[in-house]
C-alpha positions as CSV (number, residue, x, y, z in Angstrom):
1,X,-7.1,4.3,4.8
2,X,-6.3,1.5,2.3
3,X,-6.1,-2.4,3.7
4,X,-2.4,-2.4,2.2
5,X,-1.8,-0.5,5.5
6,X,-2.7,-2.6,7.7
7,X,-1.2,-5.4,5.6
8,X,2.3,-3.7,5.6
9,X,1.9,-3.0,9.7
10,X,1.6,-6.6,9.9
11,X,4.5,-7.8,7.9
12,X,6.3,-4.9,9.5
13,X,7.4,-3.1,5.6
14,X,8.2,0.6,5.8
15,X,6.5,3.2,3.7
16,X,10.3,4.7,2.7
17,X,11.0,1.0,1.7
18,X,7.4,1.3,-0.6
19,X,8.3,4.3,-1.4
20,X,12.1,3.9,-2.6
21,X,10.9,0.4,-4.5
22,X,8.7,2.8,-6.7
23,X,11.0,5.5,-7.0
24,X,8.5,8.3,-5.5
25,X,8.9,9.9,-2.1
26,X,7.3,8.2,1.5
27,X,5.2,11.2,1.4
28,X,3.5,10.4,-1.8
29,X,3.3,6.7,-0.7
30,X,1.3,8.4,2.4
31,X,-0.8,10.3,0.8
32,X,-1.8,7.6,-1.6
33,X,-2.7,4.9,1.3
34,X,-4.8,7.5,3.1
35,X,-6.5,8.2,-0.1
36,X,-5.5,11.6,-0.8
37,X,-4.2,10.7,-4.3
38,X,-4.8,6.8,-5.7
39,X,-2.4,4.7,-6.9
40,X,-1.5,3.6,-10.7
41,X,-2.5,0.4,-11.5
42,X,1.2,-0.4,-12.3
43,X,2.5,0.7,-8.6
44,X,-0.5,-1.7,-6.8
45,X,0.7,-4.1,-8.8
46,X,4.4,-3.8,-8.2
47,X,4.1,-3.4,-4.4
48,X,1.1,-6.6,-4.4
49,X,4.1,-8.6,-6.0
50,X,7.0,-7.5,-4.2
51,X,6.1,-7.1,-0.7
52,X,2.4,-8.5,0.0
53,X,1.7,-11.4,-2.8
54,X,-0.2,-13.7,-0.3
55,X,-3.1,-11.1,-0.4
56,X,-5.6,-10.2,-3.5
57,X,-4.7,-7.0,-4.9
58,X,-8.5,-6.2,-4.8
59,X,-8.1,-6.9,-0.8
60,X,-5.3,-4.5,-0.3
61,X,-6.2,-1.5,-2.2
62,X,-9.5,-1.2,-1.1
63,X,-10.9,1.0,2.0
64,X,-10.0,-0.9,5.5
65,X,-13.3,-1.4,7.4
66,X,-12.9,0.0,10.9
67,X,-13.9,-3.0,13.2
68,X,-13.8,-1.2,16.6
């Protein structure tokens, strides 16, 4: 699982809303934030920009560390 996960549980942002900013389905957002399939440079951008630009984009698209 990707930090931009927990980043977009925080600020309380949908995947469908990810998902219909870059055009694709929720599903593919999903399967790209558990790591199934990674994302273009271009859509981490985008998505960094439009709903999380008060984090570093290395930050959010890089593997959460499980702290429990």
């Amino acid at each position: 699982m990707l930090n931009i996960d927990k980043a977009r549980k925080e600020k309380g942002v949908a995947i469908v809303d990810m998902a219909d900013f870059l055009g694709v389905r929720a599903q593919t957002v999903s399967d790209k934030i558990s790591g199934t399939y990674d994302f273009k440079f271009t859509e981490a951008l985008a998505l960094q920009q439009k709903f999380f630009p008060e984090y570093d984009l290395e930050y959010l698209f890089t593997q959460a560390v499980d702290t429990a």
